[in-house]
C-alpha positions in Angstrom: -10.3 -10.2 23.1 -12.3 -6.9 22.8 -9.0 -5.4 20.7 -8.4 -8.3 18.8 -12.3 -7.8 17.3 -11.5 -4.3 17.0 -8.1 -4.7 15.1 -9.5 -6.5 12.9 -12.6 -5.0 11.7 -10.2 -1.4 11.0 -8.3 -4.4 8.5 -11.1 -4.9 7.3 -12.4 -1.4 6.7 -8.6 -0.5 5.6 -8.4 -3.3 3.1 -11.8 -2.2 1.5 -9.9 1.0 1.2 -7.0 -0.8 -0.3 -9.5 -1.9 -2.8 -11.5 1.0 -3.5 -8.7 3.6 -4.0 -6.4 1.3 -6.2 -9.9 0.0 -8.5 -11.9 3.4 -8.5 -9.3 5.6 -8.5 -7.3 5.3 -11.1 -5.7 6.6 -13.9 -5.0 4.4 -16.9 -1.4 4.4 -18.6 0.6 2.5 -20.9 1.9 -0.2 -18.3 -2.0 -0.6 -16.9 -3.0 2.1 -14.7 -1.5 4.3 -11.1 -3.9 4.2 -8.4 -3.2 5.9 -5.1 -4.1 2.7 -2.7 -1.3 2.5 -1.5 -1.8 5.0 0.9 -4.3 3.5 2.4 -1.9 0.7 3.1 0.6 2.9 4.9 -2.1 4.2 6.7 -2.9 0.5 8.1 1.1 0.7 8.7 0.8 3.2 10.9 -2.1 2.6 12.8 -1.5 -1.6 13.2 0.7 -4.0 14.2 2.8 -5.2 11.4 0.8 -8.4 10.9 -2.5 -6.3 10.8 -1.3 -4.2 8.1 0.7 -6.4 6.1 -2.9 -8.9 5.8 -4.6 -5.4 5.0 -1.7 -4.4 2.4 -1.9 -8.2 0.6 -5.8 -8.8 1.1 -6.8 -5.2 -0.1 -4.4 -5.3 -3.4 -4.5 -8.7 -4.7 -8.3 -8.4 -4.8 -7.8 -5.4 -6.4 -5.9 -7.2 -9.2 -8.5 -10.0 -9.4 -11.7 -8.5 -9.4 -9.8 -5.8 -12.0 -8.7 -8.1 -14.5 -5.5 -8.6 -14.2 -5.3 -11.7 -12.0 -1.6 -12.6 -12.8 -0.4 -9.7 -10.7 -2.4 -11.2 -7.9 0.4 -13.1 -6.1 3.1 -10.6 -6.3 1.0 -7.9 -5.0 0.2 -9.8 -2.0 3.8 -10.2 -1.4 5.0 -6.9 -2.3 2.5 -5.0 -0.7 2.4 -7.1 2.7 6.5 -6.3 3.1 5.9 -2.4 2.3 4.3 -2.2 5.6 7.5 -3.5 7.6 9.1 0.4 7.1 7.0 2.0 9.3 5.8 2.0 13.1 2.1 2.0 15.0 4.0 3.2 18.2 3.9 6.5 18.0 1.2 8.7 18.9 0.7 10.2 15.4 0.8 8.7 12.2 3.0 10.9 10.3 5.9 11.1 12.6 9.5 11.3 11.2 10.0 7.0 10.8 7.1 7.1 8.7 7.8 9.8 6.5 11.2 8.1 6.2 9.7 4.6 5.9 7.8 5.9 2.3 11.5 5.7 0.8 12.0 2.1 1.7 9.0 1.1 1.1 9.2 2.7 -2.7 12.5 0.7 -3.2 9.8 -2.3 -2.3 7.0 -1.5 -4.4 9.0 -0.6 -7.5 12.0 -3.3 -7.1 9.2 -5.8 -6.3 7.4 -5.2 -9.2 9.9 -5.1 -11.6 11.6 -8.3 -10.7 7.9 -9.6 -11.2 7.1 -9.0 -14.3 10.3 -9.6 -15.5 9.7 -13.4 -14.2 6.5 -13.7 -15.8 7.8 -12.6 -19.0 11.2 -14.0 -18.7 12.2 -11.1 -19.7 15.0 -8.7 -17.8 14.5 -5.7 -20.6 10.9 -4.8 -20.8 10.1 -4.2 -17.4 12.6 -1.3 -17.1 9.6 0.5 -19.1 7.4 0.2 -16.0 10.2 2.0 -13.3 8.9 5.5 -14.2 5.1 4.9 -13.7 5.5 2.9 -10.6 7.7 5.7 -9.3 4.7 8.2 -10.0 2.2 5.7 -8.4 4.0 5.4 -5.0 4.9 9.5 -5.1 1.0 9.7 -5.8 0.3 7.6 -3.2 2.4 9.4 -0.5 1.1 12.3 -1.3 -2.5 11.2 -0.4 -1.0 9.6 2.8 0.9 12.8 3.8 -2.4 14.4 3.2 -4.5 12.1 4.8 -2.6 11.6 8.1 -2.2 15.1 8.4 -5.7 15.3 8.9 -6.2 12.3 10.9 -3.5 13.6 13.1 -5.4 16.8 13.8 -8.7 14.6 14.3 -6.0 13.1 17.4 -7.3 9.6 15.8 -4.5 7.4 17.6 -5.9 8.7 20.8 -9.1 6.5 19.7 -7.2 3.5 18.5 
């Protein structure tokens, strides 16, 4: 019962962090603006249990779209974001072991695929999405980059050793 409390207050902590990096952090551009909270939700991948960090990865980034303005990208972040989380593992005793550097690849193919077969359903519209492939590739490159950074860190802090 004890680690069931404690799971899910670090979802809630990590989805607050969803939600801080992707609204404060941010850097506008012609298809909205790339945001680097993302990483946070591979962090939650790595240090939860799938369920965990999908609810972190949907909960943290659809209220990110809401409380940003852009509500009508609400429901396919939740989705998109809660499968990005299934590429990589909690089991191992650091966070940026080899399956989750190689889970960031997968997990791109998510993110970007995801997106674009969204907006091209809420725009009917096959064509102008392709305009938004290069800027969500920056925004998940960005985002590993601050996750690569960030575990490395944690991982020297021996933080799975406390979870």
């Amino acid at each position: 019962m004890k680690q069931t409390y404690y799971r899910l207050c670090i979802s809630g902590v990590l989805a607050a962090l969803v939600f801080a990096a992707t609204t404060l952090l941010r850097i506008p551009s012609h298809m909205g603006y790339i945001h680097v909270g993302d990483a946070f939700i591979y962090l939650a991948a790595c240090m939860l249990p799938h369920p965990h960090a999908a609810a972190v990865g949907a909960v943290g980034a659809a209220l990110a779209d809401v409380l940003s303005g852009y509500p009508i990208w609400a429901p396919g972040s939740a989705v998109i974001k809660a499968a990005a989380v299934f590429f990589f593992t909690a089991r191992r005793d650091k966070l940026l072991c080899p399956r989750n550097l190689l889970g960031l690849l997968p997990s791109f193919a998510v993110c970007i695929g995801g997106y674009y077969v969204y907006e091209a359903l809420i725009t009917s519209n096959w064509v102008a999405p392709l305009a938004g492939l290069l800027p969500s590739l920056m925004q998940c490159v960005a985002s590993a980059v601050v996750f690569v950074l960030l575990a490395a860190a944690l991982d020297r802090l021996k933080l799975k050793k406390h979870l």
